[in-house]
C-alpha positions as MATLAB code, in Angstrom:
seq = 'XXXXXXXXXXXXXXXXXXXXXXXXXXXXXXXXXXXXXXXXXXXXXXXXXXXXXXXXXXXXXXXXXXXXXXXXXXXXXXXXXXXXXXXXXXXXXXXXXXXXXXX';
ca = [
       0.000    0.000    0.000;
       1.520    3.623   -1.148;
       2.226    5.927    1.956;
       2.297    9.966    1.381;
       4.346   12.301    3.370;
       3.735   15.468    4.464;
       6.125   18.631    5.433;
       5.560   18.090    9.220;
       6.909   14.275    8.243;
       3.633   12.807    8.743;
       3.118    9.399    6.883;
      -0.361    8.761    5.356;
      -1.378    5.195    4.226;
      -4.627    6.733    2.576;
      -5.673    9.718    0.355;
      -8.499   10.776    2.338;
      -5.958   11.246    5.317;
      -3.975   13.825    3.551;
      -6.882   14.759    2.285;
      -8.369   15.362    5.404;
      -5.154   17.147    7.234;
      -4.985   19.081    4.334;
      -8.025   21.090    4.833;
      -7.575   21.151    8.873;
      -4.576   22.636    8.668;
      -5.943   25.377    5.839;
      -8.950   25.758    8.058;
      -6.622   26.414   10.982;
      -4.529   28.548    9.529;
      -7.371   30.548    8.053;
      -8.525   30.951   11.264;
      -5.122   31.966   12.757;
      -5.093   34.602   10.127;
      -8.295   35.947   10.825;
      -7.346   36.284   14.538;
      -4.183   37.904   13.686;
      -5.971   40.610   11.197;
      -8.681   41.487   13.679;
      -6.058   41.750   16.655;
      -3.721   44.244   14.133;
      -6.914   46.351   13.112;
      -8.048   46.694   17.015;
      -4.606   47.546   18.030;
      -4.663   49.990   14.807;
      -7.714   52.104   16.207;
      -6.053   52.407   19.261;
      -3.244   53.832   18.152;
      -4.914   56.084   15.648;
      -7.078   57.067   18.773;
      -3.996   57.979   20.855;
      -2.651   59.986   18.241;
      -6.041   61.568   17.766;
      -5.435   62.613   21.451;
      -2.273   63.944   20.837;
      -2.713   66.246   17.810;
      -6.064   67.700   19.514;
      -3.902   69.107   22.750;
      -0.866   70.019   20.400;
      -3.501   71.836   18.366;
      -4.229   73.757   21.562;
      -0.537   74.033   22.686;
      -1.037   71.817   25.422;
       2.086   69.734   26.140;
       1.277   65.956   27.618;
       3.142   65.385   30.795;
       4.689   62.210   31.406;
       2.348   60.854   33.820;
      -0.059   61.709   31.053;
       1.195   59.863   28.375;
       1.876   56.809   30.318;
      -1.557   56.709   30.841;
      -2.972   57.431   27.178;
      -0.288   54.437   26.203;
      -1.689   52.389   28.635;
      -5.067   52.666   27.654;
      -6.503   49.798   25.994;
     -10.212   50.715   26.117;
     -11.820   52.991   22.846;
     -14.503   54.426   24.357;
     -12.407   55.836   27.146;
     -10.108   56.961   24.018;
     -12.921   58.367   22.296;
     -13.805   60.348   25.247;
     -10.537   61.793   25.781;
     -10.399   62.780   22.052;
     -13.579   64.729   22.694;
     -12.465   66.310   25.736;
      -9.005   67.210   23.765;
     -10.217   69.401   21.313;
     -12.041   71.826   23.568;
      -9.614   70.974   26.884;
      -7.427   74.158   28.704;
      -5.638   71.671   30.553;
      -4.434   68.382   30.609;
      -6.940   67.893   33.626;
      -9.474   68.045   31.810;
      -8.991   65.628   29.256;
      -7.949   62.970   32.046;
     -10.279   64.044   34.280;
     -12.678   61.371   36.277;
     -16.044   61.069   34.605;
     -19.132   62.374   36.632;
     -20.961   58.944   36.831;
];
């Protein structure tokens, strides 16, 4: 009976079983991909949301301190992003971009 190998060095005795690893491993690696994509595009709007941040208080001549900046690098959520973009663009101080919310 005919074996097949594989590039991991598996041995097949049957068609259907490389047929069969064949499509787990595209399947998997689709997958893997997809994860990968979706991880680089959430990690994209955070950065774009930071520097969104940024430009808003340079734009007002506002300088971060360092204290400040650790904590907009930090920050993993968007919505607290978002807010802090908001409060950038009409902010007179650092304070009150980073300021607690009101509840």
């Amino acid at each position: 009976m005919p074996t097949w190998s594989c590039a991991q060095g598996l041995r097949f005795v049957s068609e259907n079983q490389r047929w069969w690893f064949a499509e787990g491993e595209a399947k998997g690696k689709a997958q893997g991909e997809a994860k990968g994509k979706a991880a680089g595009e959430a990690e994209g709007k955070l950065q774009g949301l930071r520097a969104a941040v940024i430009a808003a208080l340079d734009a007002r001549s506002l300088r971060l301190s360092r204290r400040a900046r650790s904590r907009l690098d930090a920050c993993a959520d968007p919505d607290v992003l978002t807010r802090w973009v908001r409060r950038a663009v009409v902010a007179r101080t650092e304070a009150d971009v980073f300021a607690p919310d009101d509840g």
